[in-house]
N, C-alpha and C positions, 0 to 999 in steps of 0.2 A: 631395310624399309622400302627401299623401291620395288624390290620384289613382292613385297608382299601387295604395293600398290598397284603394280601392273598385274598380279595373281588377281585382287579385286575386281580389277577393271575389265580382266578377259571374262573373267566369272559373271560381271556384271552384262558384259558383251555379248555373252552367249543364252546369260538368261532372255534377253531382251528379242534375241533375236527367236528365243522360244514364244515367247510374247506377240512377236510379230507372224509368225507363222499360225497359230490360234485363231489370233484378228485376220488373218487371212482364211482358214479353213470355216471359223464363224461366217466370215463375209459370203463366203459360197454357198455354204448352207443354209443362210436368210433367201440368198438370192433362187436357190432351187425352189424353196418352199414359197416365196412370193409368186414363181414361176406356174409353178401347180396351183395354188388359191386363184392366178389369175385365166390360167386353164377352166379351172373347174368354173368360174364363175358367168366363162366366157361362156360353156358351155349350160347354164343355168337359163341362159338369157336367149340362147338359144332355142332352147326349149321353150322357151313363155313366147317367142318370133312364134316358134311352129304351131302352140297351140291355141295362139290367138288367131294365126292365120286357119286353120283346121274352124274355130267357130266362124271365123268371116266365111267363109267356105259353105259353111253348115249352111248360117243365116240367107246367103244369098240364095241358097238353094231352094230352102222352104220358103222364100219369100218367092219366088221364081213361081215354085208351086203352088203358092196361094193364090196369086197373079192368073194362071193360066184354068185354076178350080173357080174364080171367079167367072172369069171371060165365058167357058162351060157354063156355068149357071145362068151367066147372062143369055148367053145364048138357048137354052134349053126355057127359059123362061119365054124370050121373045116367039120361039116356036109355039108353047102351048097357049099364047095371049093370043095367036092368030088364028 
């Protein structure tokens, strides 16, 4: 009888510890894959940085140019009023 108890218990022993190595090779694999979603996400955001900064960019540009096609006009007026 005791052997069959301590047969149990190693059996039980060794399943558990199959158990546990599972919950550990799970555990790395959640953490890889949160790794890369937070990669890719990081880099998502990235993107929206660059292409907002690309229309700020723009905006200031053509706004620059409207600015300087004004001043021209103004001045191309004040010329032919004189």
């Amino acid at each position: 009888m005791d052997k069959q108890m301590l047969d149990l218990l190693t059996e039980m022993n060794t399943e558990l510890k199959g158990v546990k190595s599972d919950i550990h090779s799970l555990k790395s694999e959640m953490h890889n894959r949160f790794d890369t979603i937070e990669a890719k996400l990081e880099g998502i955001g990235g993107q929206f940085e660059l292409t907002n900064e690309s229309r700020i960019n723009e905006m200031d540009f053509i706004v620059d140019k409207v600015n300087k096609m004004e001043k021209e006009i103004y001045i191309l007026k004040n010329r032919n009023s004189n």
